[in-house]
TIDRENTOR-828046 format. One record per residue (C-alpha): residue in one letter; residue number from 0; x, y, z. Coordinates in Angstrom, 3 decimals. Example, Ala and Ser with C-alpha at 12.3 -4.5 7.8 and 13.67 -1.06 7.14 Angstrom:
2
[r A; 0; [12.300; -4.500; 7.800]],
[r S; 1; [13.670; -1.060; 7.140]],
***
This chain:
360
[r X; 0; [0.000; 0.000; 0.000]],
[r X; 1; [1.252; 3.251; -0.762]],
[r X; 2; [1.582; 5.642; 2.097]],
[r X; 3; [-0.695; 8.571; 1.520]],
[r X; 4; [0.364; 12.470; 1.318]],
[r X; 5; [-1.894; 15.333; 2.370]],
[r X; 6; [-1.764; 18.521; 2.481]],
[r X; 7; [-3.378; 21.398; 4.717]],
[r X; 8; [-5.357; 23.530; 2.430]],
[r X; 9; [-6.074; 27.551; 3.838]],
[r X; 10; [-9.283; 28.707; 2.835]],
[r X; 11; [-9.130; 32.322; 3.649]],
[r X; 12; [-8.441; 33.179; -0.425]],
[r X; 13; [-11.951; 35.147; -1.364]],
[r X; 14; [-13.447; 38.257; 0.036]],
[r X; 15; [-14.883; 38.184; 3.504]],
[r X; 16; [-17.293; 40.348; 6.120]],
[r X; 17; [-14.158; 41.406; 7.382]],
[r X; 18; [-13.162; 44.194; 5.500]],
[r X; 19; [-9.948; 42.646; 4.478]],
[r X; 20; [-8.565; 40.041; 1.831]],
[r X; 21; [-5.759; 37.776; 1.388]],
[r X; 22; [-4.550; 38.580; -1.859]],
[r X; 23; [-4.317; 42.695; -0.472]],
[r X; 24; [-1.219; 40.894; 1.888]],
[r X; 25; [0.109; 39.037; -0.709]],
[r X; 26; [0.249; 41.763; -3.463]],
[r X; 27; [1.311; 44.619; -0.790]],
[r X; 28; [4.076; 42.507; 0.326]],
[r X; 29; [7.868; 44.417; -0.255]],
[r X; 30; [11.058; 43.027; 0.321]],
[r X; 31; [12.967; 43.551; 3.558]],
[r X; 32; [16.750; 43.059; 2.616]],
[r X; 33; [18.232; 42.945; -0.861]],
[r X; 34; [17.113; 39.109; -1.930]],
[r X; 35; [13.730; 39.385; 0.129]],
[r X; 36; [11.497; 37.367; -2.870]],
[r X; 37; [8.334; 39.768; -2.189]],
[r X; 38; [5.902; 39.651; -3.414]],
[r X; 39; [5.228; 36.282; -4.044]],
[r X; 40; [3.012; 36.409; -7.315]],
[r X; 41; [0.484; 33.568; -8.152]],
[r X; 42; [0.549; 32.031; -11.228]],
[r X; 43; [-2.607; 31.381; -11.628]],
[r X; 44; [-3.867; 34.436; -11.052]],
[r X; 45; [-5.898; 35.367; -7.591]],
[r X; 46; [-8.028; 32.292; -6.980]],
[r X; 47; [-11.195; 32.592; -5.604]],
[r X; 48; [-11.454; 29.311; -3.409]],
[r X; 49; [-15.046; 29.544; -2.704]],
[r X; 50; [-15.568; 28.546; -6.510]],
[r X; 51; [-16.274; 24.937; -7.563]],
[r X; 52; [-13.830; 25.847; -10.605]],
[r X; 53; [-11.093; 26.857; -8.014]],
[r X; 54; [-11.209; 23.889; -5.817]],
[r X; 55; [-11.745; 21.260; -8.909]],
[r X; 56; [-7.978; 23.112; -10.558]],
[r X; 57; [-6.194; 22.706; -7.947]],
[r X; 58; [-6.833; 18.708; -6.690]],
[r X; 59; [-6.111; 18.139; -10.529]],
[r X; 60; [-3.022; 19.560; -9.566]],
[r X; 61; [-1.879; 18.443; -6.319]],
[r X; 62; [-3.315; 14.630; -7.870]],
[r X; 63; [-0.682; 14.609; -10.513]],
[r X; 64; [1.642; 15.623; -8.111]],
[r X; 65; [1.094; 12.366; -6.158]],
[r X; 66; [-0.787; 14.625; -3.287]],
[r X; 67; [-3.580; 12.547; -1.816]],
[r X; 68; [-6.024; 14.999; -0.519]],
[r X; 69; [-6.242; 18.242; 1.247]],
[r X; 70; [-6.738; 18.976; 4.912]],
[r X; 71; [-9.036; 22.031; 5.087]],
[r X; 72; [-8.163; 24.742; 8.240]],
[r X; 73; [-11.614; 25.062; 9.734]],
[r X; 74; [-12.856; 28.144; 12.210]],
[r X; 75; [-15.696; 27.162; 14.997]],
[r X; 76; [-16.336; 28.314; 17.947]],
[r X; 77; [-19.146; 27.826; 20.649]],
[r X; 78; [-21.478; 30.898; 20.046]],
[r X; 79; [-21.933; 29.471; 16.351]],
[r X; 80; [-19.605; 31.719; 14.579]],
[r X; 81; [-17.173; 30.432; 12.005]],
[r X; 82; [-14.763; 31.781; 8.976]],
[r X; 83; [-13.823; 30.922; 5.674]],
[r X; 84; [-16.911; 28.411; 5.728]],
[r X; 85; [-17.475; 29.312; 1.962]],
[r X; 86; [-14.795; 27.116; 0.532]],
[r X; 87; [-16.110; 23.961; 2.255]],
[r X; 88; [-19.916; 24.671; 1.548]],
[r X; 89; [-19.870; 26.212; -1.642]],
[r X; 90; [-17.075; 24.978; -2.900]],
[r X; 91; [-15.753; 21.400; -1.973]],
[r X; 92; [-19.201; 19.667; -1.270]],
[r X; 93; [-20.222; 20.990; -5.044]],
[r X; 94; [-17.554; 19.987; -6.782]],
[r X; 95; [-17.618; 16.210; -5.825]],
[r X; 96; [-18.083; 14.781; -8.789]],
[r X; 97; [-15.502; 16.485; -10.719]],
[r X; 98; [-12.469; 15.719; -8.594]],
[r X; 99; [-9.846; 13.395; -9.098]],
[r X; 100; [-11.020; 9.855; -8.422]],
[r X; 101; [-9.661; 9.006; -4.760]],
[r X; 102; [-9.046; 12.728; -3.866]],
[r X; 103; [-10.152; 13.237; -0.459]],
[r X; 104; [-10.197; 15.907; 2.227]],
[r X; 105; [-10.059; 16.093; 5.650]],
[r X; 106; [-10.638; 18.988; 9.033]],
[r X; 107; [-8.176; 20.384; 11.035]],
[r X; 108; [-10.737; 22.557; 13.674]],
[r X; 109; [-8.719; 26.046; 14.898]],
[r X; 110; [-9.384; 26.511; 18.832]],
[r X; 111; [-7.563; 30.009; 18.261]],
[r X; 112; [-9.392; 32.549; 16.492]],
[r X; 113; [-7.488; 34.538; 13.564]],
[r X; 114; [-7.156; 38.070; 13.373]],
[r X; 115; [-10.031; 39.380; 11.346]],
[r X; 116; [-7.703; 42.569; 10.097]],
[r X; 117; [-4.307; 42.381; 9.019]],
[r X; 118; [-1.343; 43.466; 8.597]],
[r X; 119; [-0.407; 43.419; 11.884]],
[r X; 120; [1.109; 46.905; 13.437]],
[r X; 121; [4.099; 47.003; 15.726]],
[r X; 122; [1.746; 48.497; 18.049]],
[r X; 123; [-1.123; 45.992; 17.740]],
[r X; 124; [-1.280; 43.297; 21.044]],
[r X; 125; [0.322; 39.933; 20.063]],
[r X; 126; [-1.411; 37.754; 17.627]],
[r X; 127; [-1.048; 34.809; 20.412]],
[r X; 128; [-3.167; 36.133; 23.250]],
[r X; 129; [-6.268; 37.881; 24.494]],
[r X; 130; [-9.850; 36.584; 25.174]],
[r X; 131; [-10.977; 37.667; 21.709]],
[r X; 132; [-8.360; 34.517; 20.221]],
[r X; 133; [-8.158; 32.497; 22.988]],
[r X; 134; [-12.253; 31.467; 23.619]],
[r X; 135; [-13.417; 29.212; 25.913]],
[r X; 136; [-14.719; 25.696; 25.361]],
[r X; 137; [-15.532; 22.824; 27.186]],
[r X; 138; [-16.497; 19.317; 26.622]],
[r X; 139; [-20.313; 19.611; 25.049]],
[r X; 140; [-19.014; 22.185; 23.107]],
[r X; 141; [-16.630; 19.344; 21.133]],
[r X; 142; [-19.836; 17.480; 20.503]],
[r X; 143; [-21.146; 20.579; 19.037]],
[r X; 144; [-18.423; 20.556; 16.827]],
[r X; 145; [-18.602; 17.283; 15.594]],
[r X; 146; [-22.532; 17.791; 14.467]],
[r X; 147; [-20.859; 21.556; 12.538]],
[r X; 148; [-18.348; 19.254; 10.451]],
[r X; 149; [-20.598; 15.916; 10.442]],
[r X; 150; [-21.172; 16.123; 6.705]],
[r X; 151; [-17.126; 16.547; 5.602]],
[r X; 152; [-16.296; 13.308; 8.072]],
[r X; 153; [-19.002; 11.553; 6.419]],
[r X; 154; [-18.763; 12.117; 3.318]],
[r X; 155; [-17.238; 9.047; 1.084]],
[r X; 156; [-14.382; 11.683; 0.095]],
[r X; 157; [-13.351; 11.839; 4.221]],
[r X; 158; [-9.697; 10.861; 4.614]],
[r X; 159; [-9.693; 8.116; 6.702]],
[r X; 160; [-6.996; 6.569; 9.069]],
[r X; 161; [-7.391; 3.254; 10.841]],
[r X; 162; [-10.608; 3.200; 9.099]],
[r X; 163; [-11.727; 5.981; 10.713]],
[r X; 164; [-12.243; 9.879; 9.663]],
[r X; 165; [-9.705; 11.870; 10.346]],
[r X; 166; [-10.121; 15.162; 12.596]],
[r X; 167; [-7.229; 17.291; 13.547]],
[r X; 168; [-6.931; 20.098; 16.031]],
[r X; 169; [-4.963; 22.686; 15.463]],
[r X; 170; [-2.713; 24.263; 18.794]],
[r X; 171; [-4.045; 20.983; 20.249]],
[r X; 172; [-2.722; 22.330; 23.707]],
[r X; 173; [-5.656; 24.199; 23.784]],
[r X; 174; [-7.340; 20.935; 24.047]],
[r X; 175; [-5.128; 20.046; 27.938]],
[r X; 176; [-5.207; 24.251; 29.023]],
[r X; 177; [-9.015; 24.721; 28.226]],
[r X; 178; [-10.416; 21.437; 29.444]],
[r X; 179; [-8.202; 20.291; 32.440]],
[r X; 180; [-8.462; 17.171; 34.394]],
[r X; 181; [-11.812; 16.404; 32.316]],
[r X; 182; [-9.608; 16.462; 28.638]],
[r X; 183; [-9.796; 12.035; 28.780]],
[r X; 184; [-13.294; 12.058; 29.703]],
[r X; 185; [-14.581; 15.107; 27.205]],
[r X; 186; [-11.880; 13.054; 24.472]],
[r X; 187; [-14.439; 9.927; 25.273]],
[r X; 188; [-17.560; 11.360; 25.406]],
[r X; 189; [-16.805; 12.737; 21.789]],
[r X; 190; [-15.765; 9.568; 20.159]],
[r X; 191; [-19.288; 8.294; 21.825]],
[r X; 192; [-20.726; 11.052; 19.839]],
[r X; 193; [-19.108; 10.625; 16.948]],
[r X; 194; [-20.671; 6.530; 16.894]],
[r X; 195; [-24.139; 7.608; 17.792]],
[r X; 196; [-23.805; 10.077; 14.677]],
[r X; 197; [-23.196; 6.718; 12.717]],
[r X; 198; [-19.092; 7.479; 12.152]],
[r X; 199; [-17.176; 4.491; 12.844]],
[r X; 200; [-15.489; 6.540; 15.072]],
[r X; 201; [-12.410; 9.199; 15.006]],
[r X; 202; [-8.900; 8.828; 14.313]],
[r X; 203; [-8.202; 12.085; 16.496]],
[r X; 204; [-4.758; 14.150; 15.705]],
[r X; 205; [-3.364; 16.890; 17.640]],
[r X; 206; [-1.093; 19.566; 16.056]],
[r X; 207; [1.975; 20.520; 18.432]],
[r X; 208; [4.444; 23.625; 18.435]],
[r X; 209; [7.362; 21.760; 19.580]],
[r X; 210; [8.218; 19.055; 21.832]],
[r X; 211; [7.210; 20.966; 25.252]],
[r X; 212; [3.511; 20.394; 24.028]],
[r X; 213; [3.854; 16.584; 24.055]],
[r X; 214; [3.417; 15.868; 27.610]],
[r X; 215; [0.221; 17.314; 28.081]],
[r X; 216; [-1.353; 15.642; 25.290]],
[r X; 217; [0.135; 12.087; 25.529]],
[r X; 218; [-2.179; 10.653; 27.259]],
[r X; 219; [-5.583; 12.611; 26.939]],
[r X; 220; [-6.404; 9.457; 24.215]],
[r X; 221; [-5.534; 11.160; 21.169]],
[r X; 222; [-5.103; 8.780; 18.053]],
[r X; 223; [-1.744; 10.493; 17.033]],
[r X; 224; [0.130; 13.793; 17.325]],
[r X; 225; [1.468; 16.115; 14.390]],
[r X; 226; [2.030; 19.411; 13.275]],
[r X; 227; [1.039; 21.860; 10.969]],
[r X; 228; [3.937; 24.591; 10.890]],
[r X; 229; [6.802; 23.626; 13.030]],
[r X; 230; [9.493; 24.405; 11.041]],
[r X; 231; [11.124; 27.988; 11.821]],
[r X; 232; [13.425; 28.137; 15.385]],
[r X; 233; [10.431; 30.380; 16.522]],
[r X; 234; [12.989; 32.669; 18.471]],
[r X; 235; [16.168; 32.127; 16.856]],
[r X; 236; [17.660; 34.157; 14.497]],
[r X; 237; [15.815; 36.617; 11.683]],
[r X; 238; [17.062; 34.396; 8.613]],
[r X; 239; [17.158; 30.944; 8.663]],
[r X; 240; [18.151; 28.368; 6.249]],
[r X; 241; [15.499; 25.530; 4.916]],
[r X; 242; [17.833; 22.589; 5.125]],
[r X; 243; [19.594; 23.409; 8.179]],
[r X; 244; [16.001; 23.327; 9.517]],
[r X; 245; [14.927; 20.105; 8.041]],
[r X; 246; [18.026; 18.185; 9.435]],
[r X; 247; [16.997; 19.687; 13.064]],
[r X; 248; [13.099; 18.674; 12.384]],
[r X; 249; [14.345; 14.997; 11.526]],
[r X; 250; [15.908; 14.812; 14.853]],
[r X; 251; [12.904; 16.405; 16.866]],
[r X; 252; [10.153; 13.933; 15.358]],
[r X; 253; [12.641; 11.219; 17.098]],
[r X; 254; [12.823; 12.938; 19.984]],
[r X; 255; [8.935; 13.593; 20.099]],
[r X; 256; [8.142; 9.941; 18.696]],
[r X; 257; [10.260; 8.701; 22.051]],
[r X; 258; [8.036; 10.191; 23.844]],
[r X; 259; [4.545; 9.101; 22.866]],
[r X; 260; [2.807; 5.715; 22.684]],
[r X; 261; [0.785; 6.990; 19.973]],
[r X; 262; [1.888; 7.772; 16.445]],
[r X; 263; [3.754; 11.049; 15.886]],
[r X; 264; [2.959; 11.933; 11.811]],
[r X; 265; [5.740; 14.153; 10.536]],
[r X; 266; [4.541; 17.337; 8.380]],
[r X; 267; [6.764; 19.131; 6.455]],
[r X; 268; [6.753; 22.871; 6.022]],
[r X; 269; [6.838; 24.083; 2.349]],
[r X; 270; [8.987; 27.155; 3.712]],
[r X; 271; [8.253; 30.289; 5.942]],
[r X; 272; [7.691; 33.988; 6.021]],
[r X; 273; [5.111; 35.583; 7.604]],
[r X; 274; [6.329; 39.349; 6.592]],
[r X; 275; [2.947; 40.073; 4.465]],
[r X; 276; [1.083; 40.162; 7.919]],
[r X; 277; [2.699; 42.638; 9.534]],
[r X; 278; [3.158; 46.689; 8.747]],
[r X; 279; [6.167; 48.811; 7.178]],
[r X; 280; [6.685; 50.284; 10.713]],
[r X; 281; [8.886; 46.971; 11.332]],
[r X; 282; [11.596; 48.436; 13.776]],
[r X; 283; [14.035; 45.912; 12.442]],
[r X; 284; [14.773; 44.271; 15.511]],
[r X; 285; [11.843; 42.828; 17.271]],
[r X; 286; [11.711; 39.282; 16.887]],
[r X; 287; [8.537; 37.532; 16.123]],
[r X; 288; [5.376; 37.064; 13.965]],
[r X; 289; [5.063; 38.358; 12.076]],
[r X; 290; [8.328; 40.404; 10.859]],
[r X; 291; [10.847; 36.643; 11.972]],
[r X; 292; [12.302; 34.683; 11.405]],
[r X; 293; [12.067; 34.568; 7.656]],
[r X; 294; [13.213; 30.872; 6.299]],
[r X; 295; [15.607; 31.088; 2.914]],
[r X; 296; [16.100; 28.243; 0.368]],
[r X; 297; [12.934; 26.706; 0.361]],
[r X; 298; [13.532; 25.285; -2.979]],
[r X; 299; [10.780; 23.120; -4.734]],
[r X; 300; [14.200; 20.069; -4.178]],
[r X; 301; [14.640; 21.452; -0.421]],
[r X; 302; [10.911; 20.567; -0.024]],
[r X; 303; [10.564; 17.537; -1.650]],
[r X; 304; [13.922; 16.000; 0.452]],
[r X; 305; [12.321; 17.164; 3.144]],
[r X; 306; [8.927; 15.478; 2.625]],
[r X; 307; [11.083; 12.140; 1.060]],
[r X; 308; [12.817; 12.367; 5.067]],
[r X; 309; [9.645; 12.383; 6.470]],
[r X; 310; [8.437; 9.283; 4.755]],
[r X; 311; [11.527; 7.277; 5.365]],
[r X; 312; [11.032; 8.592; 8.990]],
[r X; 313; [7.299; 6.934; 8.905]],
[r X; 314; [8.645; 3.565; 7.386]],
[r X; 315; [12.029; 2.858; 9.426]],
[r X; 316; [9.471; 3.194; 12.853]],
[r X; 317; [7.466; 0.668; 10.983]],
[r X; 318; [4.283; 3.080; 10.781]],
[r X; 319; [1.065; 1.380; 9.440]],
[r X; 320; [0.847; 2.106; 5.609]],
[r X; 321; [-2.221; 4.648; 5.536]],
[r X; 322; [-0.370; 6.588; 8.679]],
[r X; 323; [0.271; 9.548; 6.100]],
[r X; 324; [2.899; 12.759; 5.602]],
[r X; 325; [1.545; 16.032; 5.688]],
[r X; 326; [2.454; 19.418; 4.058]],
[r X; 327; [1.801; 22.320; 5.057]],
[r X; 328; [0.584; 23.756; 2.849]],
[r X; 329; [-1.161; 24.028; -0.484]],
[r X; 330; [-1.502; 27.985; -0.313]],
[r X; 331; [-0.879; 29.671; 2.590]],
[r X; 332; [0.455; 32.584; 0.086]],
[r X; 333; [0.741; 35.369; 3.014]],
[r X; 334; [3.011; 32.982; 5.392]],
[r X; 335; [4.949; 32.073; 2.259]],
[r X; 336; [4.477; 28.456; 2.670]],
[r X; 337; [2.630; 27.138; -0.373]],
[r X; 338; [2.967; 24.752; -2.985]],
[r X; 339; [0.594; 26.474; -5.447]],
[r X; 340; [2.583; 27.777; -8.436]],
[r X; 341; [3.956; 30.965; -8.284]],
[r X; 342; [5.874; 33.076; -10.465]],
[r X; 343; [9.399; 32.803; -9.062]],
[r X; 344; [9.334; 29.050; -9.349]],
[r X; 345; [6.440; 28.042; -11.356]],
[r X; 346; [4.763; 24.467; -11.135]],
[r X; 347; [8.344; 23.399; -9.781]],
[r X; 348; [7.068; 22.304; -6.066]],
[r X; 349; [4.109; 19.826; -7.863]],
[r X; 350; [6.816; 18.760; -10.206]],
[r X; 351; [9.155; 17.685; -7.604]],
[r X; 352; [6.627; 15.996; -5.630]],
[r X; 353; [5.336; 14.165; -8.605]],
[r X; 354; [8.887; 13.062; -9.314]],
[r X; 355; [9.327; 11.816; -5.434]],
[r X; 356; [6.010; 9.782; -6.112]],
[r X; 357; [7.534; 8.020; -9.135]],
[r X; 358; [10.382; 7.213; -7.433]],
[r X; 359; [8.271; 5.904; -4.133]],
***
């Protein structure tokens, strides 16, 4: 069996309530330093994503470039509200039938609100804090969420793991910090849920920064842990280099596997560089999102090594074959980790991964 390659998918690309749109960050982005590759240009044009046409191009893609589905960021919260819900509803679910056979798509639910206006100003509060971000759940409230995504981790299309749909969490420490001692029992009561709502169950996946997440979640009866960008040294220096930090990733999933009974699934960052978020009124030293670090030499090769490591890191711990890689991600254009052709390097990311796929 061929082990299976997803992607995270970021459907923020069309114009929201919000006032604001991704492209505006993309196309407003300016280099920093002589070399700075901003702005990053589409070549496709701005997609809309909550088109059928939009969502149907670019599985045709990712399929001939041996990509096996895409995992779709998903905002929910308890008072009803979501985000970016048009790309699922009016998009995905429509376009079933004209997908690439065997294409599927998964949810990775966001406990942490986005910003609903960026760029980000050096005066603005940090991005990682505050009530407004940070809201409050508890364990009814995961039931909840189950019923909001129900007909994505039913549909035949659902990626499935151990025969059962997957759900991530992004920031899954949220899951520990906002449900305490009751995280086991609230982890139980949803895969209860999730059977009475006729799933066969859950295979459950929390995303971690780094390895001082893992002991909180080890043993709350998660299915597996992974990531979605852990890539960057988050406070080390401004620039950093891709394949400096793909060797030190290789040796962290060890270190994090060791840790854990459960799986650990390695995903592999497509590159970094979060500088369309924030404001010209950068002091030039401050380090953090969204001005650093900025990651150099995330070559379409660079990226496919890395994601080639990751699979040989899967098979030498004897993972089970549909345990999958992950990528993230398909077009996260304003973070600058993306595999969607782009001007500077054209369909060159797809075309490496479709040569790794050969060769697998």
């Amino acid at each position: 069996m061929r082990r299976p390659l997803y992607v995270y998918y970021y459907p923020a690309h069309h114009r929201s309530d919000s006032g604001w749109f991704e492209w505006d960050l993309v196309r407003a982005a300016r280099p920093w330093f002589e070399g700075h590759a901003k702005p990053d240009v589409p070549l496709w044009g701005e997609l809309d994503d909550s088109l059928p046409s939009t969502i149907i191009r670019q599985s045709h893609a990712a399929a001939a470039a041996g990509i096996d589905g895409f995992v779709f960021d998903t905002w929910w919260r308890p008072d009803g509200a979501t985000l970016y819900g048009e790309t699922l509803r009016d998009a995905v679910l429509p376009s079933d039938a004209d997908l690439p056979a065997g294409f599927r798509f998964g949810i990775m639910w966001c406990p942490v609100w986005p910003r609903v206006a960026l760029p980000v100003g050096m005066d603005d509060p940090s991005t990682a804090h505050g009530t407004d971000r940070l809201f409050r759940f508890c364990a009814k409230d995961l039931l909840a969420l189950l019923d909001h995504v129900l007909p994505y981790l039913s549909h035949p299309r659902a990626i499935v793991v151990d025969g059962r749909p997957l759900l991530a969490v992004f920031h899954a420490w949220r899951l520990a910090a906002a449900l305490g001692a009751g995280a086991a029992q609230a982890i139980a009561e949803l895969r209860e849920h999730a059977s009475r709502r006729g799933l066969p169950g859950l295979y459950l996946v929390g995303c971690i920064n780094g390895p001082d997440d893992v002991a909180a979640l080890s043993s709350i009866g998660l299915d597996a842990l992974t990531s979605y960008v852990w890539w960057p040294e988050w406070n080390g220096p401004p620039r950093q280099d891709y394949g400096a930090l793909a060797t030190a990733r290789r040796s962290d999933w060890g270190r994090v596997a060791a840790q854990l009974s459960i799986p650990y699934l390695p995903s592999v960052a497509a590159g970094w560089d979060a500088t369309p978020r924030g404001t010209r009124d950068w002091d030039g030293t401050r380090i953090g999102f969204p001005w650093t670090p900025i990651v150099e030499g995330a070559t379409p090769d660079a990226v496919a090594a890395a994601v080639a490591s990751a699979f040989e890191f899967l098979d030498e711990r004897g993972a089970a074959p549909d345990h999958p890689v992950l990528i993230a991600s398909w077009n996260e254009w304003s973070e600058s980790h993306r595999l969607e052709p782009c001007v500077r390097w054209g369909d060159g990311y797809l075309r490496a991964l479709a040569a790794l796929d050969r060769a697998r």
